[in-house]
N, C-alpha and C positions, 0 to 999 in steps of 0.2 A: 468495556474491556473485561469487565468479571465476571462478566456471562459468559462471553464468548470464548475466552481463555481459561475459563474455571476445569478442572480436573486437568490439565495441562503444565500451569504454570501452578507452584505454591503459594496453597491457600493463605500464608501468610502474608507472604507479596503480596497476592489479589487484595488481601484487606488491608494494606498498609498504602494502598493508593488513592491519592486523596484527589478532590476536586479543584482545589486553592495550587497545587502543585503540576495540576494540567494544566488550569489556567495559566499558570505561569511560562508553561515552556510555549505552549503555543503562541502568547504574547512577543514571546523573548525570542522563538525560532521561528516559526512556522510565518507567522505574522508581522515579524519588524519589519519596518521600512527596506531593510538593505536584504532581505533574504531577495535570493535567486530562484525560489521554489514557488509551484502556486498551488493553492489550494481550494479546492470544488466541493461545493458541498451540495445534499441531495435535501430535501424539505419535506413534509408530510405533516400537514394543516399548520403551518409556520414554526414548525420545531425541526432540528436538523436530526435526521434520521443516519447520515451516511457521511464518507467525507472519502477524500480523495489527495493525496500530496504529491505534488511530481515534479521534477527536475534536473540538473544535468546528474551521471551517477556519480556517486560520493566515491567509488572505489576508482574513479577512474580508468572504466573498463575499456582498452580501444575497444571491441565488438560490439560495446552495450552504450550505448552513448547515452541515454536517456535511463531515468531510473523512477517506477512509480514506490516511492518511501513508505506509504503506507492508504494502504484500503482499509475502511472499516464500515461495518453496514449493521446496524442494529438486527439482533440474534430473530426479533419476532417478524422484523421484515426484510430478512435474506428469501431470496430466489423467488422474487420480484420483479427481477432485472434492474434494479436501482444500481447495483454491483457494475451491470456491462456498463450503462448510463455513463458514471461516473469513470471507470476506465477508457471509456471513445471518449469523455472531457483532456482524460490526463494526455490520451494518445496527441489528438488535436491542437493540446498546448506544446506538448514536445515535440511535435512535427511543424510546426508554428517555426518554434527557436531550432528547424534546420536539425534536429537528432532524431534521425534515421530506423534504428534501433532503441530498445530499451528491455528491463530488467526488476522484475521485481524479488524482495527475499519473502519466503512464508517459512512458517516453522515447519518445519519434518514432522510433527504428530498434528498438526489441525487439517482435519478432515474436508475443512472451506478451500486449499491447496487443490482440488480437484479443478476446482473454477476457473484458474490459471491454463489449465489443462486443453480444457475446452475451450476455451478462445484461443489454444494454438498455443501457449506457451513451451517451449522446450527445459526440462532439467539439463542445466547448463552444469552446475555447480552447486557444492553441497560444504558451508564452515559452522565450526560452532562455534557458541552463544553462550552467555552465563547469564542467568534472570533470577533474579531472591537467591543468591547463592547456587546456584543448581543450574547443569551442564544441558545444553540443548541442541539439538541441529537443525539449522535452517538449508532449504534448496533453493536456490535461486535458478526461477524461471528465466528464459530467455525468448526472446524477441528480436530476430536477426532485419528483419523486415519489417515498418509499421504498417506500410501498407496493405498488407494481409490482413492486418485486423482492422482497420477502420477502412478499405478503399483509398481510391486515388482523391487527392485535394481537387477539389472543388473551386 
């Protein structure tokens, strides 16, 4: 994340992020037993390079029913295709649990937002953020169809 987000986010944020306090949310959210969400990860010589979280949307969007929470793909090995990978994983689980649709947020200045673009996502929606103190805009792409992006089930 402090590669990726470096001139973006404040550099003091960036350095105030620790590894004991990842491990922790990930444990505590991403990972307990009762989360609703799933997450995919991508590997390159038995280290996780990438990862992927998807589930039903948090906002409760009737049009968005499915929501990818967060992509993340190490800065040296973006555009790869590890990214689409792991996106056709998230699509497949959430067309799995029956959501039709889905939605992801990116920030309004990261330039990896194009990505979205490319596989068909629509700017749906556009709120702000506050990160290390400081005001930001995310767009949330839209995905009326999953189908278009991964084909018909199999």
């Amino acid at each position: 994340m402090r590669t990726t987000y470096q001139g973006i986010y404040p550099a003091d944020f960036l350095s105030s992020l620790s590894y004991d306090a990842a491990r922790h949310r990930w444990e505590s959210v991403y990972l307990a037993p009762e989360s609703r969400d799933a997450t995919y990860v991508a590997e390159d010589d038995s280290k996780i390079v990438g990862f992927v979280i998807c589930g039903q949307n948090r906002d409760s969007d009737p049009t968005y029913k499915g929501e990818v929470i967060g992509l993340y793909i190490l800065r040296a090995l973006q555009r790869r295709g590890i990214g689409k990978q792991l996106m056709l994983s998230a699509v497949k689980d959430l067309r799995s649990r029956v959501f039709d649709s889905m939605m992801v947020w990116v920030l309004a200045d990261n330039p990896s937002r194009r990505f979205y673009e490319q596989l068909g996502g629509e700017h749906v929606q556009t709120r702000d953020i506050t990160v290390g103190g400081k005001q930001f805009q995310e767009y949330g792409y839209g995905w009326k169809n999953l189908e278009s992006l991964a084909g018909p089930v199999t």
